[in-house]
N, C-alpha and C positions, 0 to 999 in steps of 0.2 A: 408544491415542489417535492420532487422524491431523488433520490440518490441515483444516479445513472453511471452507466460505466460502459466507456470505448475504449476501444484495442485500434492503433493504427499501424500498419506499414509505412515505412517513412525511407526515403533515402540516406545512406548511412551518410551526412554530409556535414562539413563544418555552417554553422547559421541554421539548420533544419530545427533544432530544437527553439530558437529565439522565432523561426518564422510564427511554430507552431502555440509557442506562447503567445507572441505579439497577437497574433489573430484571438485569443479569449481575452486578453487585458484591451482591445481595441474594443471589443463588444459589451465589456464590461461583465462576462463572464467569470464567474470564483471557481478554481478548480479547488479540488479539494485533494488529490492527490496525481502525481504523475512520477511517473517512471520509464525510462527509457535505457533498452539494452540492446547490445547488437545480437543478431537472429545465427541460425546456423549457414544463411551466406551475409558475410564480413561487410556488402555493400549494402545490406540492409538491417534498422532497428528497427525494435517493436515497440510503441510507445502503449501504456494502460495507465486511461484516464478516470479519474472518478470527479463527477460534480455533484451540485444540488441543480436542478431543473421542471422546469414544467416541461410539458410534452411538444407545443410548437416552437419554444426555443431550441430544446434539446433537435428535433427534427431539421431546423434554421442551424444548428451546428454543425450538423452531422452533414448537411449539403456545404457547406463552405469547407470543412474540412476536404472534401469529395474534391472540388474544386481547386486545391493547392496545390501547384506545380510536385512540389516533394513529396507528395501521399501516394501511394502506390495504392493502399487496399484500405478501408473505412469498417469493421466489424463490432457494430452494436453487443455489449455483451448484458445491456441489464436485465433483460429476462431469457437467455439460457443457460442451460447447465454449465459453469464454469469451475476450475479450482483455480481458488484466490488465492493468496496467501500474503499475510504483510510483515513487514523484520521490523523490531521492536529491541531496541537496548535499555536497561532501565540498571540504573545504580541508588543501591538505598546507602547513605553515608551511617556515621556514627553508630554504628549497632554493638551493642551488647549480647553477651553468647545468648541469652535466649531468644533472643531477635535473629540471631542469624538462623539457630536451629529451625525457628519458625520459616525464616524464608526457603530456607532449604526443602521446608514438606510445602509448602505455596509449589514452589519451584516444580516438585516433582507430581503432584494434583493439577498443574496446567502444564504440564508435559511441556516445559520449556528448560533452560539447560544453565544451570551456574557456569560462567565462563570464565570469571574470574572472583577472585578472595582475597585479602588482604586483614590487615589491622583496623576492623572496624567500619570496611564497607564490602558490600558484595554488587556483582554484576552480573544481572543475566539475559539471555539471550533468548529473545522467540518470537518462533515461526511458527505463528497462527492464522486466525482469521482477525479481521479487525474489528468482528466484535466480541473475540477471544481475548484477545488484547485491550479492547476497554475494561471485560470486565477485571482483566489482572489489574492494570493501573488504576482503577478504580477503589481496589480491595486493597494495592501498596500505598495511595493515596493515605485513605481512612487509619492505616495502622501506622504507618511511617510520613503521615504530612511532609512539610517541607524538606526533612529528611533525601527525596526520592529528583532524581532530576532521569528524564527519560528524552530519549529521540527516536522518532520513526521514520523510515519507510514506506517509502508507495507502497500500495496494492502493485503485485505483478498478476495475472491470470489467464490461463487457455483454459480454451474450453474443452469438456470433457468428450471423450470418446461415448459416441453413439451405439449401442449393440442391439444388435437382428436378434427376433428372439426365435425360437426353432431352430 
């Protein structure tokens, strides 16, 4: 099983996103992440999916997908150049000033952004990659345990400009 990631075209429509679930919870497919936004034309969104997969399910998806009235365009992104990136809010509660000073230099070593502060909790914000973002909540986990409650974010991703070289 490996991580696979699809980008689809979809009709900007009311039911389009339940079709486009109904068909992996029908197949008994686990997404692991999905996101869906409207595109720079209003009658169409871009959905970026990440699962776990082998190769002829992942292939058996990608044709069904192909196949759904709402899908406009089907683009495999797990093996080309892409920029990912996934939003991540994490709040660490009850801190004490050396604990916040600490999250402050965290903070600024993964280049993500204090967005809020208060009496004893901070909150911050980042847009990274997600395995950027594990290894933060991994390293908030370990210092501030249950202290930390977080929410994510799909993956969003296009893929990267191609350049001619000469």
């Amino acid at each position: 099983m490996e991580k696979r990631w699809i980008s689809l075209y979809v009709e900007n429509e009311v039911g389009v996103l339940a079709k486009i679930s109904g068909l992996f919870s029908a197949k008994s497919y686990n997404l692991l992440s999905l996101t869906v936004g409207e595109t720079e034309d209003e009658t169409v969104s871009r959905m970026t999916i990440g699962l776990l997969s082998d190769d002829s399910t992942f292939e058996q998806i990608k044709k069904q997908l192909i196949r759904s009235v709402s899908v406009i365009k089907v683009i495999d992104l797990t093996d080309v150049p892409v920029h990912r990136k996934e939003l991540l809010f994490i709040r660490i509660n009850k801190c004490q000033g050396d604990e916040i000073e600490e999250i402050f230099r965290i903070a600024k070593v993964f280049g993500v952004t204090v967005c809020d502060y208060g009496k004893g909790s901070v909150i911050l914000e980042c847009l990274q990659t997600e395995g950027k973002n594990h290894e933060l909540t991994e390293l908030l986990r370990e210092s501030f345990g249950s202290r930390i409650q977080f929410v994510r974010g799909g993956s969003v991703a296009i893929e990267a400009i191609f350049r001619e070289e000469g």
